[in-house]
C-alpha positions, 0 to 999 in steps of 0.5 A: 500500500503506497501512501505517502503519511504512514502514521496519522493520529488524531485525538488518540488517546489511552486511559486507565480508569481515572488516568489519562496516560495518552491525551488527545494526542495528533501528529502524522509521520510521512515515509522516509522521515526521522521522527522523534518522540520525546519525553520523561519517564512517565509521559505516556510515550511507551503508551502511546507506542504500543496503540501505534504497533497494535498491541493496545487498544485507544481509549478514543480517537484514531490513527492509522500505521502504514494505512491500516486503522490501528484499533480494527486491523491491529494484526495487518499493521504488525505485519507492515512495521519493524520494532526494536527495542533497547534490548535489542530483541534478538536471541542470544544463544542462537547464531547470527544466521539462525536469529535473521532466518528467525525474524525474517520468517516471522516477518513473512518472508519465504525460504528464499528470500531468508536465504538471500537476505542473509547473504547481503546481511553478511555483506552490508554488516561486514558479518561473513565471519560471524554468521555461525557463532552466538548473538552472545558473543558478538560486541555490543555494537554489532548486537545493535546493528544486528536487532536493527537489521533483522528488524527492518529485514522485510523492508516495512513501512514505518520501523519503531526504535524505542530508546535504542542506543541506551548504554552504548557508547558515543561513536557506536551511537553516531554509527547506529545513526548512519544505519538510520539514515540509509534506511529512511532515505530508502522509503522506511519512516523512523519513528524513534524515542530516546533520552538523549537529546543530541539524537533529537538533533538527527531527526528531520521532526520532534514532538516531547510530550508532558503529562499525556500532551504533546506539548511542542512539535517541529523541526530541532531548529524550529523548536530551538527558536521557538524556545530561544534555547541553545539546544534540544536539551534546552528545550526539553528542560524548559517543557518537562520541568512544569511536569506534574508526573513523576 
């Protein structure tokens, strides 16, 4: 399904009783763009994330992933989008090659195209020597690169990296981001949350949200004027500081 925003939200929304965790929140992503979703612990990001992957339900309003309604076609959205998560997802006593044919059949893909896509995994990630030995040996640079790749294996429409680069040093980090890179300028739209805040800085649009609401929304320069702040850790102070949750 080509369309051209591959997530729309409008006035979503999640609740738990009496608490609001998502609040009326609109926003839309359009493929091939770095989108980043900010904010404290307790925001109601990690909310909001799992509406838009299919594994909860909105309390109201609507969005769409990869043009399937997330409330009423939840299973084709999971098939349409890639996910990885700070803990990398992969399994680490099996090797290389058997965690990529693992996802890859997940994600739907037949025997051949497991076996060609393994192939130009080795080479893209310089991995040929490293295919048959355990995920757990590898350094924590290549396991990321790895759960990303695997991740993104069946070329989906929209890849969800929730805080991916935690505990990962510097240079591993800006090499991660290069990986992001190529995949957004391949069509793919990252929609990606972290907790550093030079990150937000490589996202093409940032929203922050504070206590269920998206409080700001635009490009880091937009939002750096807007705020008259030296940096995105700047504005990011200046929103979540009047947060009521903890």
């Amino acid at each position: 399904m080509e369309i051209d925003e591959v997530i729309t939200a409008e006035n979503l929304t999640k609740r738990f009783g009496n608490f609001t965790a998502v609040d009326a929140i609109s926003f839309h992503v359009k493929r091939g763009e770095i989108f980043g979703f900010l904010g404290a612990n307790g925001a109601g990001k990690s909310t909001a994330m799992r509406m838009l992957c299919g594994l909860s339900l909105p309390t109201s309003g609507k969005a769409a992933v990869a043009g399937y309604d997330i409330a009423t076609e939840s299973e084709k959205v999971k098939r349409h989008i890639g996910y990885m998560s700070q803990r990398f997802s992969l399994y680490d006593e099996l090797t290389v090659r058997q965690n990529i044919s693992l996802f890859a059949g997940i994600y739907g893909l037949g025997r051949k195209e497991i076996s060609e896509r393994c192939d130009a995994l080795a080479r893209e990630l310089d991995f040929s020597a490293q295919m048959d030995v355990p995920v757990s040996v590898l350094p924590l640079g290549q396991q990321q690169k790895l759960a990303f790749s695997v991740a993104t294996i069946h070329r989906p429409e929209v890849v969800f990296l929730d805080e991916p680069t935690g505990g990962v040093d510097p240079i591993t980090r800006r090499r991660f981001w290069e990986l992001i890179y190529r995949t957004a300028e391949s069509g793919t739209a990252v929609f990606v949350t972290t907790h550093y805040m030079d990150e937000a800085e490589y996202c093409r649009r940032v929203s922050i949200m504070v206590d269920g609401k998206i409080k700001a929304m635009g490009t880091p320069s937009e939002l750096k004027k807007k705020f008259d702040a030296a940096d995105m850790d700047e504005v990011f102070r200046r929103l979540a500081r009047n947060a009521q949750r903890q």
